[in-house]
Each structure stands twice: as structure tokens, then as C-alpha cells.
C-alpha positions in Angstrom: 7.9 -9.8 -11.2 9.5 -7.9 -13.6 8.9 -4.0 -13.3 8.8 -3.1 -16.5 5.4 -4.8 -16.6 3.8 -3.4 -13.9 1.0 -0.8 -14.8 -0.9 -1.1 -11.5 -0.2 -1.9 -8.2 -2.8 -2.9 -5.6 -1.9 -2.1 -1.4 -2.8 -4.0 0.9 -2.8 -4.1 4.9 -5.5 -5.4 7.7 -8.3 -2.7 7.8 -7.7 -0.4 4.7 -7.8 2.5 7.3 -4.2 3.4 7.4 -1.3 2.3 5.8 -2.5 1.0 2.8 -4.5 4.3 2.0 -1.7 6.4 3.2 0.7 4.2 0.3 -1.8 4.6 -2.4 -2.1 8.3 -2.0 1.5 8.7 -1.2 2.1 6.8 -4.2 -0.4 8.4 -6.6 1.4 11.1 -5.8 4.8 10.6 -6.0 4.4 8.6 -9.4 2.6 11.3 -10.9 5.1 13.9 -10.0 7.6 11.2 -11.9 5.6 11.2 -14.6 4.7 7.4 -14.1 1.3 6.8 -15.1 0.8 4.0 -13.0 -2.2 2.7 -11.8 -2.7 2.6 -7.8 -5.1 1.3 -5.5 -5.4 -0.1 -1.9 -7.7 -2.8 0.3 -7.5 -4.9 3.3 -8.2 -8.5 3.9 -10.6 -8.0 6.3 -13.4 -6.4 5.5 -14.6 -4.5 8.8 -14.2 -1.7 8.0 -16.0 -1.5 4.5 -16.8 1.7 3.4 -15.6 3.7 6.0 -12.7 6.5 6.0 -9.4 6.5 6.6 -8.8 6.5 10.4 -8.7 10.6 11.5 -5.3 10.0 12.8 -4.1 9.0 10.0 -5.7 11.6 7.3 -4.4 14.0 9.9 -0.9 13.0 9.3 -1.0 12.4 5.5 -3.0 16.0 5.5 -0.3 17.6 7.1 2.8 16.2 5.1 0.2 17.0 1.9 -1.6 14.3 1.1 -5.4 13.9 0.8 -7.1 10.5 2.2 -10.6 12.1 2.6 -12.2 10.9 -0.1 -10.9 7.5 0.9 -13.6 4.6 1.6 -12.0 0.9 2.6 -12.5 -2.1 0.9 -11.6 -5.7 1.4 -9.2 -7.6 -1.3 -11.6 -9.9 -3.7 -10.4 -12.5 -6.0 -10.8 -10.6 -9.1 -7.6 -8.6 -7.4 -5.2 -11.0 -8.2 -6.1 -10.8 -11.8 -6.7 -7.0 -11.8 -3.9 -5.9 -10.8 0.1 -6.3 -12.0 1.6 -6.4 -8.4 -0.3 -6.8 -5.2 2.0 -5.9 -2.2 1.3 -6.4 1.7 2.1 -4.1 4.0 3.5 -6.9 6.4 4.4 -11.0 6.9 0.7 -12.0 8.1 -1.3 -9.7 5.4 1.0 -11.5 2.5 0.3 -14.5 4.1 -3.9 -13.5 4.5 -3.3 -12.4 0.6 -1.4 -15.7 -0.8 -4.2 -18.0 0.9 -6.6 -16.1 -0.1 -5.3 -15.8 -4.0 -4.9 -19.8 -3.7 -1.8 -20.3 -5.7 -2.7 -17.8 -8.5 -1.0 -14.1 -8.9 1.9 -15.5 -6.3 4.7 -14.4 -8.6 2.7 -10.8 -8.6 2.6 -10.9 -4.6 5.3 -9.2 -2.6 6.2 -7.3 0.8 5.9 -3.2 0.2 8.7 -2.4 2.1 10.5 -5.5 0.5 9.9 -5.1 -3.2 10.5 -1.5 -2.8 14.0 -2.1 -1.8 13.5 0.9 1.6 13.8 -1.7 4.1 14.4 -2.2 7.1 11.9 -2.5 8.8 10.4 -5.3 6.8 7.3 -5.0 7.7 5.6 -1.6 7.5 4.4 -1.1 11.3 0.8 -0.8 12.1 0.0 2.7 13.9 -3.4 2.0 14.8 -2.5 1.0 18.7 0.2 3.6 18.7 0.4 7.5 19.0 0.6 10.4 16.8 3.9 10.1 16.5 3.2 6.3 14.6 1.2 8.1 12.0 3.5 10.7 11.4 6.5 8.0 11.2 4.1 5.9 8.9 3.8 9.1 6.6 7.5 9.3 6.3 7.8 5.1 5.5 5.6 6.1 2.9 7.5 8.2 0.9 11.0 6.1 1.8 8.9 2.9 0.1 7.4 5.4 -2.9 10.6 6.2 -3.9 11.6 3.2 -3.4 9.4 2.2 -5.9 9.5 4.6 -8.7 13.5 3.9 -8.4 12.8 -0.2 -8.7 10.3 0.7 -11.7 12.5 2.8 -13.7 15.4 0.5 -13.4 13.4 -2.2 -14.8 
């Protein structure tokens, strides 16, 4: 995928209650204050928790390193994603795996690791705080931003 092209970028993870919601708003963010206008989003392959918030752990962490996930509501990935949007990336190994069978061969050139594509590993996958403590959601916050720039640095370079 070449990242000159890329105009919008969909997140993915499991529940869309975390760590994809944290990325897109840490994102939004961060590409805005880089003067990227690029266009971000988030889901989760499955789709339990549809229309709910982000978990309160988790807008509690983002809140307090300044980001806003309360107007958040989850949503599961649909097949009109893969055309949507420029680059889809997973948050970890078994959500890219839950994307690619789900895209069925299309978009797999636009499908990619976060943490990967973004050039801030290690870790490779983006760990999932949900089991964990407040100190997981706090630690996720600060992946976040690593990947973001990450990002913004992989996008300018082209």
C-alpha cells in the first residue's frame, strides 16, 4: 500500500470498545494537529457490542491524556469496509486474520497490522486491556500515540 494514497484509514480490534476507538481518536487527533486531513474511523469484527460506548476504563484513560471517546458508539466491520476505506489495519494477528477472511481476498493489499504498518513496534500486536488493570489502559493510551506518529511519519514519507 502505498501511503501517498491513503485518505482514510479504518481501525479495527475485537469489540470496538477499546483500542480501536482509542486509535481513531488518538489519530483524529494527532493528524489534525499535522495538518493531515485524513479520514479515520474504527470497528470490530464482532459485533457484540454494537452501539454501545467505549468501555469506562478506557474513556477514562484517553480522557485523562486528552482525548474524547464519549461520543463513541461500536460497530462491527461490513463488507462495504474494504471498499470504503484506503487502509484497514488490525489491532492484532487474530483480528487481521478475522478481517482478511472476512474481506475474502478483496482490499488484502489495503489490510495491515497497526503497530506493523506504523513502523512503532514492538510489541506487534497492540495488547488487549480489557482483562487487565488501569494501568493497561493507560499503557494502551501511550501505544496509541507511539503508532499515531508512527503513522503520520510513514504517511509523509510516502
Amino acid at each position: 500500500m502505498d501511503a501517498q494514497s491513503v485518505n482514510s484509514i479504518l481501525f479495527v480490534c475485537l469489540g470496538n470498545i477499546c483500542r480501536s476507538p482509542l486509535v481513531e481518536a488518538v489519530a483524529r487527533k494527532h493528524f489534525s494537529e499535522a495538518g493531515l486531513a485524513i479520514e479515520v474511523a474504527s470497528c470490530g469484527t464482532g459485533g457484540w457490542h454494537a452501539g454501545e460506548q467505549a468501555d469506562p476504563r478506557m474513556r477514562a484513560a484517553a480522557a485523562k491524556a486528552g482525548y474524547e471517546l464519549e461520543a463513541h458508539r461500536a460497530r462491527q466491520l461490513r463488507i462495504a469496509d474494504f471498499e470504503r476505506y484506503d487502509l484497514l489495519l488490525a489491532m492484532d494477528s487474530t483480528n487481521m486474520r478475522n478481517m482478511q477472511r472476512m474481506s475474502d481476498g478483496h482490499a488484502r493489499d489495503r489490510q495491515a497490522l497497526f503497530l506493523e504498518w506504523s513502523g512503532a513496534m514492538p510489541p506487534h500486536d497492540f495488547p488487549d486491556p480489557y482483562y487487565g488493570e488501569p494501568t493497561d489502559f493507560a499503557q494502551s493510551v501511550m501505544l496509541a500515540e507511539r503508532g499515531a506518529q508512527g503513522l503520520i511519519k510513514r504517511l509523509r514519507a510516502g
